[in-house]
N, CA, C and O of each residue as an XYZ file, in Angstrom:
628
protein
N       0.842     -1.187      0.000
C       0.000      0.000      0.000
C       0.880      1.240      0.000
O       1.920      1.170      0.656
N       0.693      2.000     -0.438
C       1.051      3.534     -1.359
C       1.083      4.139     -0.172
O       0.284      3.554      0.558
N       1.844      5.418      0.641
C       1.448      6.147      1.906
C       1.429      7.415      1.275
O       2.464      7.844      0.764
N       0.165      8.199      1.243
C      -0.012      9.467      1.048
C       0.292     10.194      1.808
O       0.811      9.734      2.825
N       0.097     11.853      1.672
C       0.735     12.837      2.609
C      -0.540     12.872      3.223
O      -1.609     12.309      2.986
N      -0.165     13.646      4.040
C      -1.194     14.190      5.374
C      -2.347     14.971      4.679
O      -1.972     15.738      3.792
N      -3.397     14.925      4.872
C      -4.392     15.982      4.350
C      -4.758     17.358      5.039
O      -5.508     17.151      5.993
N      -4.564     18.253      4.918
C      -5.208     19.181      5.821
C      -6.169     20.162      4.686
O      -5.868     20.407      3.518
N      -7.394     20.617      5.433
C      -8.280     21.511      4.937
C      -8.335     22.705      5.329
O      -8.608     22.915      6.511
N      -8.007     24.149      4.137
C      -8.064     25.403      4.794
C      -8.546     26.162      3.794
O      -8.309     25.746      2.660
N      -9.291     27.382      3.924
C      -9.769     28.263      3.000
C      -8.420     28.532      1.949
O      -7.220     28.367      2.167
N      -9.020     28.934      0.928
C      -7.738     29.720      0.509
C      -7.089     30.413      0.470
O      -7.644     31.504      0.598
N      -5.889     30.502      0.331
C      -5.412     32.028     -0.030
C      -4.576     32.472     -0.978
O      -4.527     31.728     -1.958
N      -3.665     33.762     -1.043
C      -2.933     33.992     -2.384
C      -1.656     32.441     -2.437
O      -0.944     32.045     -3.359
N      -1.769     32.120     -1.558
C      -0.619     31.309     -1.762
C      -0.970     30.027     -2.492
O      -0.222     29.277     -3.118
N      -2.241     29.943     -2.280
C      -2.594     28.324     -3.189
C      -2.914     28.677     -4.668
O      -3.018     27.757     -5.479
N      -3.090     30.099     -5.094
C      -3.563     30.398     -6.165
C      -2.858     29.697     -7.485
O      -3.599     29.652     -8.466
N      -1.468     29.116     -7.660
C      -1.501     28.649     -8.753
C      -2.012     27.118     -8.733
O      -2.510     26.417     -9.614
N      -1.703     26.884     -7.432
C      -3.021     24.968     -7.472
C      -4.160     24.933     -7.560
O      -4.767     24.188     -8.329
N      -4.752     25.867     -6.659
C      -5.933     25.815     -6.943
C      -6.264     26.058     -8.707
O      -7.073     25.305     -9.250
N      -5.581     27.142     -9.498
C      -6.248     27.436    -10.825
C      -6.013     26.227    -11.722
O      -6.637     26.125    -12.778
N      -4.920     25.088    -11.238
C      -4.582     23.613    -11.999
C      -5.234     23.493    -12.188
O      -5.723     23.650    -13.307
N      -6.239     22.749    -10.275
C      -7.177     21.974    -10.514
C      -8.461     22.153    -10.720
O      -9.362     21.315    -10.669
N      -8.531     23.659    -11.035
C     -10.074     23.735    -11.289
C     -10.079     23.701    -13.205
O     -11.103     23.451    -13.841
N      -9.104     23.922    -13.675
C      -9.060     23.828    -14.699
C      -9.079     22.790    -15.122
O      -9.732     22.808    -16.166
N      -8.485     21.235    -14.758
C      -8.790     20.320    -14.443
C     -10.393     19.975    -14.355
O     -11.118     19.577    -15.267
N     -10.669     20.197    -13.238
C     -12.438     20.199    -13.379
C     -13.319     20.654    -14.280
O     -14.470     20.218    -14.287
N     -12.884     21.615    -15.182
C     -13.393     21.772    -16.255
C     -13.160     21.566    -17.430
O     -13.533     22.306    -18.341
N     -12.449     20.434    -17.577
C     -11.772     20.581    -18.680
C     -11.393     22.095    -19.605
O     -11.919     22.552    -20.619
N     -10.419     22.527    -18.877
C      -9.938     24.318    -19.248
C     -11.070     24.554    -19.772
O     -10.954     24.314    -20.974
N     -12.400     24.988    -19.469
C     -13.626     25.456    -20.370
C     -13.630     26.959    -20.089
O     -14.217     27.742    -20.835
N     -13.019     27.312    -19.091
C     -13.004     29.094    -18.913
C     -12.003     29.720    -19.207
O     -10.938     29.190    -18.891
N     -11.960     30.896    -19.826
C     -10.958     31.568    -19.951
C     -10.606     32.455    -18.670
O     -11.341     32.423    -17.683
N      -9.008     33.560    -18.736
C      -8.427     33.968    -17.609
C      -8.909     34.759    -17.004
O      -8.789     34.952    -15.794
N      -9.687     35.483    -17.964
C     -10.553     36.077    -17.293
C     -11.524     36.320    -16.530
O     -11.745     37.418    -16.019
N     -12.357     35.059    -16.350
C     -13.374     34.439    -15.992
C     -12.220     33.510    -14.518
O     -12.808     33.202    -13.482
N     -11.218     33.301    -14.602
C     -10.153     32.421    -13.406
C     -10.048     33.851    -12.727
O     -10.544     33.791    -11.602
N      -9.796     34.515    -12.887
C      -9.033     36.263    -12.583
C     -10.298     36.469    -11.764
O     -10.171     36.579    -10.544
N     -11.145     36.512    -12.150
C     -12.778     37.477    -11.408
C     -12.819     36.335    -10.417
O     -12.644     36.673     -9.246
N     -13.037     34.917    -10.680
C     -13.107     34.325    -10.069
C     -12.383     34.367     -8.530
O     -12.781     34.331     -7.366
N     -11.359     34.445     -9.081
C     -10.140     34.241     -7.889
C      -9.970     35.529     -7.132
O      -9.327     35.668     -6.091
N     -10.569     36.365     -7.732
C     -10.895     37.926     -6.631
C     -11.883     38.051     -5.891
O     -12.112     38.834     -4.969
N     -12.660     36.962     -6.491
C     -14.224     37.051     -5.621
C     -13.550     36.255     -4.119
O     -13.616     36.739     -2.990
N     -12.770     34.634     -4.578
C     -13.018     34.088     -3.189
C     -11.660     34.713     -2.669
O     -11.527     34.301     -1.516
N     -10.604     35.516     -3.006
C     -10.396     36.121     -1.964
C      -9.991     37.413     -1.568
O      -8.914     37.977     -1.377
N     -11.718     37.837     -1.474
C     -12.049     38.956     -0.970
C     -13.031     38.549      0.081
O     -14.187     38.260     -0.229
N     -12.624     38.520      1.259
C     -13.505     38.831      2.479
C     -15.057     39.404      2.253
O     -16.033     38.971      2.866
N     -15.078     40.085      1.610
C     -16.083     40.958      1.460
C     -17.361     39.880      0.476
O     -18.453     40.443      0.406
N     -17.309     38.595     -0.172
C     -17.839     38.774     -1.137
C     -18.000     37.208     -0.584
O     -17.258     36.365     -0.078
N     -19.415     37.309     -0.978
C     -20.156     35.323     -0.185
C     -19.505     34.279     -1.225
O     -19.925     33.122     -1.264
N     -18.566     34.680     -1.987
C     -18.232     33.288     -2.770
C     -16.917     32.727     -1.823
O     -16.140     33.584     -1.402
N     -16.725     31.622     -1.566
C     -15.479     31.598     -1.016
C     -14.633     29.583     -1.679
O     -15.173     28.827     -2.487
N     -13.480     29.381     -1.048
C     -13.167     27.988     -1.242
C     -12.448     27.487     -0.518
O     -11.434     28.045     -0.099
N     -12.943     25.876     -0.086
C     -12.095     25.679      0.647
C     -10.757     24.451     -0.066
O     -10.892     23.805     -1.106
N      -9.687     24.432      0.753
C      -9.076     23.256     -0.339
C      -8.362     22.199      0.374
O      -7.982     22.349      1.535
N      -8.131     20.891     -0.455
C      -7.377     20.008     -0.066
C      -5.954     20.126      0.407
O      -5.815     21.161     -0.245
N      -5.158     20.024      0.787
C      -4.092     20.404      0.984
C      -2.964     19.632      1.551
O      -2.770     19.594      2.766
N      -2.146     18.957      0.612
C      -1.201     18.138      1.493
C      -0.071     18.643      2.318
O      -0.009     19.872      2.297
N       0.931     18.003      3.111
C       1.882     18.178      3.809
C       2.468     19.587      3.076
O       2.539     20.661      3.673
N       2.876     19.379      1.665
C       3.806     20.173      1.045
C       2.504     21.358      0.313
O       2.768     21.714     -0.835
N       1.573     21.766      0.748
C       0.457     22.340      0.549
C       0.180     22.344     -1.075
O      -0.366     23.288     -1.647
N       0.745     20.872     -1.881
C      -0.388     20.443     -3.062
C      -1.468     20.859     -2.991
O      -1.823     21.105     -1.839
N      -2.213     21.065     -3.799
C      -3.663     21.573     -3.809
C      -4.004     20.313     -4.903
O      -3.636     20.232     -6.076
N      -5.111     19.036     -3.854
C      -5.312     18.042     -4.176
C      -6.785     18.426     -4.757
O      -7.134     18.358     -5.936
N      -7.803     18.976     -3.299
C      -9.068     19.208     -3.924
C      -9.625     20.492     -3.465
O      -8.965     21.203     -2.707
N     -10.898     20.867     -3.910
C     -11.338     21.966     -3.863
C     -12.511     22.112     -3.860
O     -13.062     21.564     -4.815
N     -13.430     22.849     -2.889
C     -14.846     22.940     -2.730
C     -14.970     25.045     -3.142
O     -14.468     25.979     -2.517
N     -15.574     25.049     -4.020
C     -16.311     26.475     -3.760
C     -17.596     26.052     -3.190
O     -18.272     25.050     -3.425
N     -17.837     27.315     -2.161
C     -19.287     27.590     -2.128
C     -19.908     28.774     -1.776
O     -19.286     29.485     -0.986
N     -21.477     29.332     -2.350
C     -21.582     30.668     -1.988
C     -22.509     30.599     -0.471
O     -22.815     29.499     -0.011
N     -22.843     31.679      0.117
C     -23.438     31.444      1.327
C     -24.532     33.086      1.041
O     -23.921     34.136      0.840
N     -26.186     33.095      1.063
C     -26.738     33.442      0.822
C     -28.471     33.906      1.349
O     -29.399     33.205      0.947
N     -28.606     34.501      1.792
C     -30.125     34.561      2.427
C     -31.116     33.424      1.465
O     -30.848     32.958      0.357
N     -32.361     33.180      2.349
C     -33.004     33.056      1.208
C     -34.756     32.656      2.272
O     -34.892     32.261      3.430
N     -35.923     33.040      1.058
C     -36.610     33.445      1.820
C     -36.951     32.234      2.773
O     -36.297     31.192      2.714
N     -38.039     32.416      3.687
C     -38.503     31.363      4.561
C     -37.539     31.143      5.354
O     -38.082     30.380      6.153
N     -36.275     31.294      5.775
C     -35.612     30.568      7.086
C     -35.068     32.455      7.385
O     -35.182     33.474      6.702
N     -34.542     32.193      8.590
C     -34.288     33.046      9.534
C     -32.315     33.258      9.078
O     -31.603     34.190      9.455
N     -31.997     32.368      8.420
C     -30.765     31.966      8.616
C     -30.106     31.840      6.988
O     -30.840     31.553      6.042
N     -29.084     32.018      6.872
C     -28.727     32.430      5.652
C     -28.009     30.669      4.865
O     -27.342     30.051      5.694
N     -28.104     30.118      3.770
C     -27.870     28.877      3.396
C     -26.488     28.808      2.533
O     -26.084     29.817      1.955
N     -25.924     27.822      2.484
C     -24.864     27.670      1.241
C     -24.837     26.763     -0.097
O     -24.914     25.534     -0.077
N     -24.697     27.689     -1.462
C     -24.468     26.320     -2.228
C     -23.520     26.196     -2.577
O     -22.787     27.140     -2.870
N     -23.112     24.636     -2.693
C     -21.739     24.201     -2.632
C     -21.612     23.964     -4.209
O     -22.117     22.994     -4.772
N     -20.875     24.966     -4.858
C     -20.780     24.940     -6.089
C     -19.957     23.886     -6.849
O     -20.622     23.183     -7.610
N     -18.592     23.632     -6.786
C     -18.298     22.285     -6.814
C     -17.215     21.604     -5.483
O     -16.721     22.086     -4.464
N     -17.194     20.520     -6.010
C     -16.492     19.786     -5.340
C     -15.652     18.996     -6.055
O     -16.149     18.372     -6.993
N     -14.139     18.842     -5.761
C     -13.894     18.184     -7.023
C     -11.919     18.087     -6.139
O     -11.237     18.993     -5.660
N     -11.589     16.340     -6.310
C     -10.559     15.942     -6.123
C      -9.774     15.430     -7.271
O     -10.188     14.798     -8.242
N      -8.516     15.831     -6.980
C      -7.825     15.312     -8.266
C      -7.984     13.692     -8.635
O      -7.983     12.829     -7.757
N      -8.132     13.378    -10.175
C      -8.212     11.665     -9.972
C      -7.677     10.544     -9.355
O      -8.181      9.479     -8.999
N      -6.044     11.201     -9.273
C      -5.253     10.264     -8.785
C      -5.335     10.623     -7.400
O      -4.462      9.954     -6.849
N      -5.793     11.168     -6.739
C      -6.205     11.179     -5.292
C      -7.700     10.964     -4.918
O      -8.199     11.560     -3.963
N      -8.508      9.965     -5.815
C      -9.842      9.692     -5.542
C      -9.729      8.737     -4.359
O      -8.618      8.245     -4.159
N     -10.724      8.415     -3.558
C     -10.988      7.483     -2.573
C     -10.183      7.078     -1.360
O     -10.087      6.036     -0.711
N      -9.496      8.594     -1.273
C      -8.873      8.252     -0.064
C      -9.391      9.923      1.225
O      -8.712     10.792      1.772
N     -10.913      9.604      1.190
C     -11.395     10.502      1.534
C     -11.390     11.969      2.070
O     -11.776     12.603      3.052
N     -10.605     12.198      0.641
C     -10.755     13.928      0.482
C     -11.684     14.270      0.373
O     -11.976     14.790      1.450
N     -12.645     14.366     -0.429
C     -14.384     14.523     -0.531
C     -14.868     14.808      0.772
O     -15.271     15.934      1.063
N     -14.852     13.622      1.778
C     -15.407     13.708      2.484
C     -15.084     14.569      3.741
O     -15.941     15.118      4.432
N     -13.546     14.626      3.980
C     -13.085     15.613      4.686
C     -13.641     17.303      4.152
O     -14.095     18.156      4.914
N     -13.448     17.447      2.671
C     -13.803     18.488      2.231
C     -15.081     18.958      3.175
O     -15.240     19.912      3.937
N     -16.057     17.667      2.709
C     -17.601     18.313      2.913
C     -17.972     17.935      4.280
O     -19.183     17.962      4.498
N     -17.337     17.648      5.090
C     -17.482     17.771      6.200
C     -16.750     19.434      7.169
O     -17.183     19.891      8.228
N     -15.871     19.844      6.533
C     -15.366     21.075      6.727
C     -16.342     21.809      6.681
O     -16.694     22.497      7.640
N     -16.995     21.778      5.448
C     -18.349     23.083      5.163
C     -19.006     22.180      6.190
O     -18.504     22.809      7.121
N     -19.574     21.412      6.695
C     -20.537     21.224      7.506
C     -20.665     22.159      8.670
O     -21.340     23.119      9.041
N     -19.277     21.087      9.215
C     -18.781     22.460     10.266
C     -18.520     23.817     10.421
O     -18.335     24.503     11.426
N     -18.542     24.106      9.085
C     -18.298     26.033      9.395
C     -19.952     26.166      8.781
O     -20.129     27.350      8.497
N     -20.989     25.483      8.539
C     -22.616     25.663      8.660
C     -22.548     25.684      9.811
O     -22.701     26.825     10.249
N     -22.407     25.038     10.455
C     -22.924     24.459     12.348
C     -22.508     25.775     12.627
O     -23.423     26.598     12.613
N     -21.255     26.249     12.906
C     -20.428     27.021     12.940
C     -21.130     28.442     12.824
O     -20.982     29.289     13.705
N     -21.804     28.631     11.832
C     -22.444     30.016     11.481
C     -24.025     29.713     11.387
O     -24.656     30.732     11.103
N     -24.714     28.713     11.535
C     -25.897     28.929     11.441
C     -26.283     28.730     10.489
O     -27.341     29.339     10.333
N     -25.912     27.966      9.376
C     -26.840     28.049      8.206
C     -28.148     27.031      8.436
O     -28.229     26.155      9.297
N     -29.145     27.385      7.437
C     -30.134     26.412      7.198
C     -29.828     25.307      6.828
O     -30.307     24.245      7.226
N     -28.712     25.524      5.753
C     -29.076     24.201      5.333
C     -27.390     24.497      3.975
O     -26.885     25.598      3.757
N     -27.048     23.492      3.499
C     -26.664     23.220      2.284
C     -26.689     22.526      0.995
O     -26.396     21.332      0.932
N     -26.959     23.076      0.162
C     -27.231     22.423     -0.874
C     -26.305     21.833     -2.227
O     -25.123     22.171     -2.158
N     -26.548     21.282     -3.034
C     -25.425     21.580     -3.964
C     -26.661     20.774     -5.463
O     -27.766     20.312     -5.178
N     -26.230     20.791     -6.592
C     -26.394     19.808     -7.642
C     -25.445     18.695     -8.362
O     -24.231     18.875     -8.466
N     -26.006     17.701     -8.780
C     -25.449     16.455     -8.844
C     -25.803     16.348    -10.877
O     -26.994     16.190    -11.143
N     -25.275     16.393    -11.546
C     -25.310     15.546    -12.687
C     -25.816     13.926    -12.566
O     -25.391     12.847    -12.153
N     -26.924     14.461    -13.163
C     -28.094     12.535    -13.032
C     -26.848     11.576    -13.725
O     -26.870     10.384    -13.416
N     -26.207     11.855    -14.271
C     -24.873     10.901    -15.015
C     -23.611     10.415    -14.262
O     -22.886      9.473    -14.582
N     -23.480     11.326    -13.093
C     -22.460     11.223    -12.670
C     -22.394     10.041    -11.622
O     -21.784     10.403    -10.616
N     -22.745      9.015    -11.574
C     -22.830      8.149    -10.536
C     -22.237      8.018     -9.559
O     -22.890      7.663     -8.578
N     -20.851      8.230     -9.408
C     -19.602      8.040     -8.534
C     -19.952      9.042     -7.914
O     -19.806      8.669     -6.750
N     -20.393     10.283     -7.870
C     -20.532     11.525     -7.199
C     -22.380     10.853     -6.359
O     -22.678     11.400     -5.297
N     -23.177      9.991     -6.803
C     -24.289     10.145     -6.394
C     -24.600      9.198     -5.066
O     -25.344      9.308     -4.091
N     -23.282      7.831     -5.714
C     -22.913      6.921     -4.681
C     -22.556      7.947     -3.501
O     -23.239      8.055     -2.483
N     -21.442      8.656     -3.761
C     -20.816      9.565     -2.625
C     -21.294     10.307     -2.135
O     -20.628     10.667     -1.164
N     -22.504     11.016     -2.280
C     -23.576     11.870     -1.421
C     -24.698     10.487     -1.012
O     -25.152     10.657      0.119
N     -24.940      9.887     -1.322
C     -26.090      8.602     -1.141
C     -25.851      8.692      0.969
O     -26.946      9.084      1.374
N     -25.421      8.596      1.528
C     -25.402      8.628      3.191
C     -24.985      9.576      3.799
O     -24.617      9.506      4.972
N     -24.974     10.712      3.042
C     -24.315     12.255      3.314
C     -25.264     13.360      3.575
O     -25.146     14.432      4.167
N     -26.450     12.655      2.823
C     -27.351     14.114      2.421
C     -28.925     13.738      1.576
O     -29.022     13.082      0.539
N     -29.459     14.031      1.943
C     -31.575     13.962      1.440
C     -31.142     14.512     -0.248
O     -30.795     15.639     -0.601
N     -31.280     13.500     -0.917
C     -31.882     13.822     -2.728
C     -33.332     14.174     -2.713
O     -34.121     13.250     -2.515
N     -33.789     15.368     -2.893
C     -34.747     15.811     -3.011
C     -35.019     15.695     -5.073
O     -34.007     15.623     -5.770
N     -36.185     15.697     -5.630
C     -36.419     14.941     -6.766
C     -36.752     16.554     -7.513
O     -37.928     16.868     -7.326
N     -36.172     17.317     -8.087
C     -36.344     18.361     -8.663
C     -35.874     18.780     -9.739
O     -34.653     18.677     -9.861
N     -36.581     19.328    -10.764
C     -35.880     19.494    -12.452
C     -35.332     20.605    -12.273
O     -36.076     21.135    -11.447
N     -34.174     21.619    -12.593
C     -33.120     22.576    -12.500
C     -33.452     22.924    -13.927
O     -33.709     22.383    -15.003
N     -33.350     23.785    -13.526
C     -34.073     24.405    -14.851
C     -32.789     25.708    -15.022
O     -32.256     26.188    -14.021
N     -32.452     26.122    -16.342
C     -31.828     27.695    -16.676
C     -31.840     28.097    -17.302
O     -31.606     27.507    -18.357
N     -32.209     29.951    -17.320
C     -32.113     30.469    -18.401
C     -31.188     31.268    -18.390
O     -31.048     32.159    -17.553
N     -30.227     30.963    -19.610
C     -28.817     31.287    -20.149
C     -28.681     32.721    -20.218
O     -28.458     33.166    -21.344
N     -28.755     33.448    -19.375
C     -28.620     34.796    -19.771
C     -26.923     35.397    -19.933
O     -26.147     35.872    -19.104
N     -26.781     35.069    -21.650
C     -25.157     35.102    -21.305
C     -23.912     34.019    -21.051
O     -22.732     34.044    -21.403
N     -24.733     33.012    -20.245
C     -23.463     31.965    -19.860
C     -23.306     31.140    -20.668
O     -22.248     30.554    -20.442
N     -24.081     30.564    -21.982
C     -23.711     30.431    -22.779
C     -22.274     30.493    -23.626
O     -21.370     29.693    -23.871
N     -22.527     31.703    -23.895
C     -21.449     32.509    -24.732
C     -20.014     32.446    -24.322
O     -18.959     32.356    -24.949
N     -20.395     32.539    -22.794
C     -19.053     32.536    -22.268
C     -18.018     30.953    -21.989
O     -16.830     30.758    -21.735
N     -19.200     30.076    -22.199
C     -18.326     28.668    -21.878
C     -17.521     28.158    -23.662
O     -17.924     28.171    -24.825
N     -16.432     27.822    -23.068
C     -16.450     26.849    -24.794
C     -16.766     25.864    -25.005
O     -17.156     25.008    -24.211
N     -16.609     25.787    -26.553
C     -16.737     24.141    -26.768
C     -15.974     23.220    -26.523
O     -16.303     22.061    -26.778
């Protein structure tokens, strides 16, 4: 058996910025341009602004995986909610529960602040991701619906 490094989980900061932009590029198969990484990467770190991320992080602070999520009022609860925009570990570090450390971090900084609740969306295709929320979290049965105002244009092919 293989011995991995230590995992630790911490928000980000300027210092993870060129791992983190690997692996999200990675996660998207490069579908965004720098500009769209640039805004991005000013939003989560700016204090000021509900998008934020948290990341995987080994001994030598690799940036293995990475959770964005925004945190947001919304009506009916008293208490403000988060959606966990993605989640996403590098391949060759699948199943040695980064995921779950990840999303247990946001749990705790919900508990932590009070949220209602967290949410996220799942691709009906993605199975490995559906197995992995399956004892984590309530699948509620709902069609997601969007209208493209714009985001279109901006993704590539």
């Amino acid at each position: 058996m293989v011995a991995h490094n230590v995992i630790h989980i911490a928000p980000m900061t300027e210092d993870h910025i060129v791992g983190w932009r690997q692996l999200w590029r990675k996660n998207l198969n490069d579908a965004l341009d720098d500009e769209v990484l640039d805004h991005t990467q000013g939003q989560i770190l700016d204090s000021r602004e509900p998008l934020f991320a948290l990341l995987a992080l080994t001994e030598n602070d690799e940036v293995v995986g990475l959770l964005h999520g925004v945190v947001h009022p919304v009506a009916g609860s008293l208490y403000p909610v988060c959606y966990m925009q993605d989640l996403y570990v590098h391949p060759g570090r699948r199943r040695q529960g980064i995921a779950t450390r990840l999303l247990e971090a946001l749990r705790m900084m919900g508990a932590a602040a009070k949220w209602d609740r967290i949410y996220w969306l799942t691709d009906q295709q993605n199975k490995e991701a559906h197995e992995f929320y399956a004892d984590k979290s309530v699948a509620l049965d709902f069609t997601f619906h969007v209208l493209p105002l714009g985001m279109l244009d901006r993704i590539k092919d």
